[in-house]
N, C-alpha and C positions, 0 to 999 in steps of 0.2 A: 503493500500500500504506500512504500513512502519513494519519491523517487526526488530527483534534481527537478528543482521548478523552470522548466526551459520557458513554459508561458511567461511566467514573468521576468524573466531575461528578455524574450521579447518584447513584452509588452514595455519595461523600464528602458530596455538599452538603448533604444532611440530617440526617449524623452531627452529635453535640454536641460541645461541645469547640474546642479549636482546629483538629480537621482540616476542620469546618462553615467557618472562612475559607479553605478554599482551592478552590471551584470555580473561580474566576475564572484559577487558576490552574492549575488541570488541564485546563479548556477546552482552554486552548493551547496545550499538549504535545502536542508529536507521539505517535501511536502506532507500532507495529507487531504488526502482526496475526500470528501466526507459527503451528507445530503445534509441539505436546511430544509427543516419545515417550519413554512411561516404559518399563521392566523391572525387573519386581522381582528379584532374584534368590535361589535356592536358598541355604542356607545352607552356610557352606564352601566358597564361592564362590572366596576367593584360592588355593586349594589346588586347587580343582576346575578351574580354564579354564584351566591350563598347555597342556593339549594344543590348543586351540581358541584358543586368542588371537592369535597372530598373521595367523590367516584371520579371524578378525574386525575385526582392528586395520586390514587391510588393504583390506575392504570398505567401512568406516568411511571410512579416508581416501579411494577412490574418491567415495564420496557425497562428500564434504567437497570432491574435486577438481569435482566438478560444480556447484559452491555453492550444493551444498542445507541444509548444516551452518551455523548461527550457530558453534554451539558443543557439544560431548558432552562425555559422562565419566561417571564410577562415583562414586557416592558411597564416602566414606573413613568407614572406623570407626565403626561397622559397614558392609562393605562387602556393603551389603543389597541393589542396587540401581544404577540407570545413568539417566541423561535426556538425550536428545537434543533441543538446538533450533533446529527447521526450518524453513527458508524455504518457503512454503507457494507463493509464486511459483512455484518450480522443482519441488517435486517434488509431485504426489499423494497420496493418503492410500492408494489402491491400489496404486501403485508402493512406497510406504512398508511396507503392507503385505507385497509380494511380497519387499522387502527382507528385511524381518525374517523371511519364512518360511523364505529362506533362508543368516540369518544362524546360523552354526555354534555361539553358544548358546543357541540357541532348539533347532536341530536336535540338541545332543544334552543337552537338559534341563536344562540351567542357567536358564533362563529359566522362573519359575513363573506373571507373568502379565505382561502387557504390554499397554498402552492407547497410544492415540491422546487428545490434547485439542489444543482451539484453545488459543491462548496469547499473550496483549495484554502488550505489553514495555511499560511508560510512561516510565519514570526510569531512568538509570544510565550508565557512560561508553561503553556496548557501543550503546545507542539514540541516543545524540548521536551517535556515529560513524555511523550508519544513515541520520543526517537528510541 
């Protein structure tokens, strides 16, 4: 899973500026290839999932005891929204999917959209812990 990030060799090396010196050093950073699952949510969402959360908190941490999860959570203030990121190793984008269809804020309309993306980790203390 983990390789030389040549994308972003490309994508950096021919920027201007100082980030043009740093292919040489993004070559050799490890990656990790991973999925994001976004959720947007409804508005009034902190008021709205009292009754659904604990069946979702709990679902959540199933996936997580499975080590599908890097890491999730809800964005704060404005609490628009949630991102999960997934070890793409373990889990599916179909399984990902049946998750969330039958994840309890989706099933009762909290969730207004929700995507799937790949998602390339390069830099931070959460990817040196992965090397």
């Amino acid at each position: 899973p983990y390789k030389a990030c040549e994308a972003s060799t490309a994508l950096y090396g021919e920027t201007a500026g100082h980030v043009a010196k740093l292919p040489t050093l993004r070559a050799s950073l490890p990656c990790r290839t991973s999925g994001a699952r976004r959720y947007t949510y409804i508005e009034g969402m902190l008021e709205k999932r009292s009754p659904y959360r604990a069946e979702h908190l709990v679902k959540a941490a199933k996936l997580s005891e499975a080590g599908c999860v890097f890491m999730a959570g809800a964005f704060n203030d404005p609490c628009d929204g949630a991102v999960f990121f997934l070890d793409g190793d373990k889990i599916t984008r179909e399984e990902l999917e049946k998750w969330a269809d039958e994840d309890p804020y989706v099933k009762n309309g909290l969730v207004t959209k929700r995507t799937i993306c790949d998602y390339m980790a390069v830099v931070g203390s959460l990817v040196e812990q992965l090397v």
